[in-house]
C-alpha atoms as one frame of an Amber mdcrd trajectory, in Angstrom:
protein
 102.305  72.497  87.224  99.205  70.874  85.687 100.306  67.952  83.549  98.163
  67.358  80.857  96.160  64.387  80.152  96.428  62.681  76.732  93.488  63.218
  74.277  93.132  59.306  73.007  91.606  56.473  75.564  91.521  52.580  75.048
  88.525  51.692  73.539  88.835  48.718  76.075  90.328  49.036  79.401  90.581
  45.538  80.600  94.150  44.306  80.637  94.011  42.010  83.476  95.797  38.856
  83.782  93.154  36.754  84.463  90.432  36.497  83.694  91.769  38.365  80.685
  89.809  40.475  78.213  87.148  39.116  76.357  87.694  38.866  72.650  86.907
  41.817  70.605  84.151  40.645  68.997  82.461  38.969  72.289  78.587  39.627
  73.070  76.378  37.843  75.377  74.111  37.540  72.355  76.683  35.030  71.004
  76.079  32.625  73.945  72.320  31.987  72.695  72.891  28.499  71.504  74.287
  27.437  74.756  72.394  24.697  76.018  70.939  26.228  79.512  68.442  24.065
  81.494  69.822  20.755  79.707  72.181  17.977  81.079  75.933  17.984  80.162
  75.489  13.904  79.548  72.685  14.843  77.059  73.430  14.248  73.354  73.786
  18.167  72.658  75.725  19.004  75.908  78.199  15.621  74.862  78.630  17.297
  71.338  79.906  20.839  72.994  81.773  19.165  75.193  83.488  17.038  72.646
  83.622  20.457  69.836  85.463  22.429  72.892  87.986  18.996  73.048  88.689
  18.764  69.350  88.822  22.435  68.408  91.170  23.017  71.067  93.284  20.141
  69.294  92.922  21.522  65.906  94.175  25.170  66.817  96.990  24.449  69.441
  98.071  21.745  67.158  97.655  18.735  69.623  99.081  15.706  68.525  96.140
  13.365  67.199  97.044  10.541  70.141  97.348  13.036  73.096  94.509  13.120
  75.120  92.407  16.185  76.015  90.408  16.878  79.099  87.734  19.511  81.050
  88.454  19.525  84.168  87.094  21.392  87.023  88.924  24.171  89.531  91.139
  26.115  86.687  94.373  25.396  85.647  94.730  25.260  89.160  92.861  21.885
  89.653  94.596  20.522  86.383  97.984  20.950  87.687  96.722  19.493  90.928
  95.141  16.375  89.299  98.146  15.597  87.728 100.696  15.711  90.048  97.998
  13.647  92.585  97.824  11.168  90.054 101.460  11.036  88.420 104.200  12.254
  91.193 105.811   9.646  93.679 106.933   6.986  91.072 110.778   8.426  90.444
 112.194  11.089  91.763 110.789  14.980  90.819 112.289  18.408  90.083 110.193
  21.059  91.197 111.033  24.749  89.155 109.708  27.943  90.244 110.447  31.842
  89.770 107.394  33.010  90.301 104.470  32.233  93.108 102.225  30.104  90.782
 105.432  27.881  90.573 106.116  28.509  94.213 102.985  27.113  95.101 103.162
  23.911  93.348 106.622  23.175  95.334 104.154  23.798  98.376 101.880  21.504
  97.586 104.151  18.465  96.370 106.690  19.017  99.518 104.095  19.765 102.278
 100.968  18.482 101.516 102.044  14.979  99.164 105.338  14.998 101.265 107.318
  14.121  98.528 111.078  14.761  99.234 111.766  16.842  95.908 114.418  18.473
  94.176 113.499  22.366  94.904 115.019  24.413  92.287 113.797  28.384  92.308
 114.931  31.959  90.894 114.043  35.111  91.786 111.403  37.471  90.405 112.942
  38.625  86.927 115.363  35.565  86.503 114.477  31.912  85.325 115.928  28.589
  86.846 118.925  26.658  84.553 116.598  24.567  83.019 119.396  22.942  81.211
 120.148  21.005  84.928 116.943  19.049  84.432 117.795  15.340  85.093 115.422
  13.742  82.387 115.562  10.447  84.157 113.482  13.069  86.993 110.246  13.897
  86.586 110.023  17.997  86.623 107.148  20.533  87.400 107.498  23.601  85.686
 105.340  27.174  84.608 106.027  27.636  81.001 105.331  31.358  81.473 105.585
  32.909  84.957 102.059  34.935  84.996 103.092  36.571  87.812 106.794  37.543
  87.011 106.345  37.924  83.396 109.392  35.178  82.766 108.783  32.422  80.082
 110.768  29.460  79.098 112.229  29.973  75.482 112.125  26.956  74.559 112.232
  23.294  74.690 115.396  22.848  73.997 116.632  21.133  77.430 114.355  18.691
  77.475 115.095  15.461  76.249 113.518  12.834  73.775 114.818  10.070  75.376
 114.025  11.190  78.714 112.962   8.446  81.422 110.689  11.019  83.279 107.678
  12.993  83.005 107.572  16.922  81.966 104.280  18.621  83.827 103.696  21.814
  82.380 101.514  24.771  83.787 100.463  26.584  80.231  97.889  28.445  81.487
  99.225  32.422  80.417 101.046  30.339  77.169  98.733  28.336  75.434  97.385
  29.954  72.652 100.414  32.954  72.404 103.125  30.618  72.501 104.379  27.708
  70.065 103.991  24.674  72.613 106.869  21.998  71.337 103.971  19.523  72.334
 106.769  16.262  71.399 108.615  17.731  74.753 105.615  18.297  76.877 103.612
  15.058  78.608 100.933  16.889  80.765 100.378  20.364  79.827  97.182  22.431
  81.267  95.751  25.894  81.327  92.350  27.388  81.348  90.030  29.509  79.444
  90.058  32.208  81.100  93.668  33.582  80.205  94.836  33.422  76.744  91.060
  33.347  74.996  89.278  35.143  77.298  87.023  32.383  78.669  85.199  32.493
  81.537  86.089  30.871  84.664  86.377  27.966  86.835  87.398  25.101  84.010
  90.596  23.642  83.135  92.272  21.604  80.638  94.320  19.058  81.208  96.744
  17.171  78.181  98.158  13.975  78.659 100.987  12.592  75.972 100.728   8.440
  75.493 103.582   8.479  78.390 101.499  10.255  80.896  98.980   7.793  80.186
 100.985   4.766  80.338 102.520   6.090  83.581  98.490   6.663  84.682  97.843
   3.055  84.468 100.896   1.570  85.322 101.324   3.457  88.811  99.019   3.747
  91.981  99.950   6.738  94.337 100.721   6.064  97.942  97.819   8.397  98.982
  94.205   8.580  98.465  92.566  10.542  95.470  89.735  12.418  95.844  87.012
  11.674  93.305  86.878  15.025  91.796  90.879  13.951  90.836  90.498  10.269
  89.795  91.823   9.992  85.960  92.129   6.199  86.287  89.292   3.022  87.035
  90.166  -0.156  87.711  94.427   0.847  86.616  92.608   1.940  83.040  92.013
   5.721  82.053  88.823   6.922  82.206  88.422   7.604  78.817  85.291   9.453
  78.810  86.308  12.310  80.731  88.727  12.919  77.074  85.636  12.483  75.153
  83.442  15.281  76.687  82.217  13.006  80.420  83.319  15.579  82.663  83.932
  14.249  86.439  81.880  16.787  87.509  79.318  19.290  85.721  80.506  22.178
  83.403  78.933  25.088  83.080  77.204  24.911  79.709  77.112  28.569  79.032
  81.214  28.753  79.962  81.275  25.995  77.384  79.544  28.123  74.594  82.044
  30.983  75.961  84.741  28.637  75.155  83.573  27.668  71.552  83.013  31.793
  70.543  86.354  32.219  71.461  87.638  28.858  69.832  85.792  30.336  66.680
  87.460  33.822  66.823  91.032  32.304  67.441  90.216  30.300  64.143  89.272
  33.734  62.529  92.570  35.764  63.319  94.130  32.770  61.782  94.405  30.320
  64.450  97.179  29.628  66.324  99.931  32.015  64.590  97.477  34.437  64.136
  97.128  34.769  68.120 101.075  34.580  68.713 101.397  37.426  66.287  98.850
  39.394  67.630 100.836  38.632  71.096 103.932  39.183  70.012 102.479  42.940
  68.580 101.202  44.100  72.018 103.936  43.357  73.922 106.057  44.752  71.790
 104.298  47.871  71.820 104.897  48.058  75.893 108.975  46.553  75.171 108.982
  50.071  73.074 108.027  51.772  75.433 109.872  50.461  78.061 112.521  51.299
  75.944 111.446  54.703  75.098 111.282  55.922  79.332 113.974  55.304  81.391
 112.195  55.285  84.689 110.069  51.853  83.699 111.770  48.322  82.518 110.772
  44.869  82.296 111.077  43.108  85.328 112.628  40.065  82.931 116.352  40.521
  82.809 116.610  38.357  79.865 114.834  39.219  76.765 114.947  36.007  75.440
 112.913  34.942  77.903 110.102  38.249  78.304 106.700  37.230  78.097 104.290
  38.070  75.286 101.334  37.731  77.544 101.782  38.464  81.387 104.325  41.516
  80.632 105.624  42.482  84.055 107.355  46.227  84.851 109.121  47.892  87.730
 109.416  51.458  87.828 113.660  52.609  87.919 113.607  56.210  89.016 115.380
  57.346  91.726 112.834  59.780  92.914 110.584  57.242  94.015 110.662  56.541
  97.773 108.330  53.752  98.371 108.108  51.630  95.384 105.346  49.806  96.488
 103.272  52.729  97.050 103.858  54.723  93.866 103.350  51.548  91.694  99.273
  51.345  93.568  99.029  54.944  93.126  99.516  54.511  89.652  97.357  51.917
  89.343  94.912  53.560  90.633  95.328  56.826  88.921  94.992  55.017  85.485
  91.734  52.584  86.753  90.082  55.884  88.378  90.812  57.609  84.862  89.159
  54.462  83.346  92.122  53.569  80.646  93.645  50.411  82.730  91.838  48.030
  84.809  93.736  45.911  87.116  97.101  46.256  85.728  98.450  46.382  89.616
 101.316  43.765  89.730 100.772  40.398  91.855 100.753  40.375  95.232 102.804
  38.229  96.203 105.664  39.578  92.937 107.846  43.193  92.893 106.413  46.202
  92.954 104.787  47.643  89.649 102.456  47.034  87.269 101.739  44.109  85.172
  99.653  44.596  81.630  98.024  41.533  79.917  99.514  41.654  76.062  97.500
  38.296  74.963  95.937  38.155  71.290  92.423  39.292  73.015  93.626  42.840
  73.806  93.828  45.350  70.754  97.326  46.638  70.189  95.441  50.038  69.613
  94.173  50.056  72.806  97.637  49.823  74.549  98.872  52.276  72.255  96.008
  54.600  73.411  97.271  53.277  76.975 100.724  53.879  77.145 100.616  57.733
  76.914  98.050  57.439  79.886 100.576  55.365  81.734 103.391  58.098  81.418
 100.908  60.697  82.543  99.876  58.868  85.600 103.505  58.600  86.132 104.794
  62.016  85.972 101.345  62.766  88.018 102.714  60.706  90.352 106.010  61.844
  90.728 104.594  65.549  91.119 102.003  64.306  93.615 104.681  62.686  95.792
 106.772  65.935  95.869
């Protein structure tokens, strides 16, 4: 039989992962003060530059001697940068239970050849971090974007410790409290938690990072577009707004909007709460359907951002295929853009929760994803 469609749709669709939704109050008319045509090492492009530094400090909560870089490439190229510039001195942990993580172990074992510590869980679970060595150095996701699986907390890490922590915040920063004491590189990107547009990173280095910066030279060669040090002294320019390459200007003005609206929902606990309510509105109803669950095991350790499901009922018979057809049902019906889960992660669907998205809009969602389901199931036979 005809199953019937529900009468409410998301006023926005868009709960991708990355780039995430815009905020709510975004228009391209709010961009007009970016400084197009003029160079980033002018006195106006220094001063948005330098705004995008310090505003990120003020609403994350960065401590006032941590320095604070653009980078280029992402998160991606911030992670990179630092473990070109820091690994090799002591020995290193690598974590992973997801492919972001994954890939990082890639890159440190085959491509810097360092003979790491591999530590990994599956999809769903997290690594002990409590067998961190903190005379190691360790490389670690705070939140798995692509298995929905965050750290809880800080807890395991030492204050004493010898080694470095490099942390990958890119689907935590600005959703999740940071313990910033316990973190000596952190980095993410714009485009996840605020909604920023793409292609620029940010990279956070604690006083230790930076003494280990200009105390160490890597066995290998750094490519310029890497190079954090001159001479065995930071480059302190690139944490004053003297990007090693040039930004995008209007990404920049993207950046400060969104900087601006964080500070209007209240800053940094305003976005966590906001956070905190949309995934809880997909935990309920997870909860309230037994035939989807959260691919986390643990719910201490669920993320409020990158929420990750897996469809349970037995009548499916290719898991793979029903969680695309789904997918597809709800982007045809225009009520959930690109909530397919990762390619390389389980089967099913994964819906961006952070404090961008509306928790009205997954409310209006949710009924659309049971419909798709049961249409689904009925479809399959």
């Amino acid at each position: 039989m005809a199953i019937s469609q529900p009468a409410t749709r998301p006023a926005n669709p868009r709960f991708s992962s990355g780039p995430c939704a815009k905020p709510p109050v975004f228009e391209l008319s709010k961009l007009a003060d970016a400084p197009l045509g003029r160079s980033h090492r002018a006195a106006v492009g220094k001063a948005k530059l330098k705004a995008a530094i310090e505003e990120t400090r003020e609403i994350l909560g960065i401590p006032a001697d941590y320095k604070i870089g653009i980078v280029p490439a992402s998160d991606t190229g911030a992670v990179e940068m630092a473990m070109w510039n820091l690994l090799g001195e002591r020995k290193v942990e690598m974590v992973a239970w997801e492919s972001f993580g994954a890939g990082w172990v890639t890159d440190v074992v085959k491509q810097l050849k360092i003979d790491a510590e591999v530590k990994t869980a599956e999809y769903g679970e997290i690594v002990d971090m409590a067998s961190i060595d903190p005379k190691n150095d360790v490389v670690f996701t705070w939140n798995g974007t692509t298995s929905g699986v965050r750290v809880p907390n800080g807890d395991w890490i030492a204050d004493d410790r010898e080694g470095l922590t490099i942390c990958d915040a890119t689907s935590a920063a600005f959703a999740q409290d940071l313990p910033w004491d316990k973190l000596d590189v952190t980095t993410f990107s714009w485009q996840k938690v605020l909604g920023g547009e793409a292609a620029h990173g940010m990279i956070v280095l604690s006083p230790r990072a930076v003494a280990r910066l200009e105390s160490y030279t890597p066995a290998w060669p750094l490519p310029k577009i890497f190079r954090l040090t001159k001479g065995g002294k930071l480059i302190d320019g690139i944490f004053s707004g003297a990007t090693i390459n040039t930004p995008s200007m209007l990404a920049v003005e993207d950046y400060l909007v969104a900087l601006d609206w964080a500070r209007s929902v209240g800053g940094l606990k305003g976005l966590i709460a906001r956070a905190d309510a949309n995934a809880q509105a997909v935990f309920d109803f997870c909860d309230a359907n037994d035939w989807i669950a959260n691919l986390a095991e643990d719910d201490a350790t669920r993320s409020n951002t990158s929420v990750c499901l897996k469809f349970t009922d037995d009548r499916i018979q290719d898991g793979a295929a029903f969680a695309k057809a789904v997918a597809k049902r709800l982007e045809a019906e225009d009520v959930a853009l690109d909530v397919g889960a990762y390619r390389d992660a389980p089967a099913g669907l994964r819906i961006w929760c952070g404090g961008t998205v509306e928790t009205a809009d997954l409310n209006a969602m949710l009924p659309w994803l049971a419909w798709a389901f049961e249409a689904e199931i009925e479809a399959q036979g």
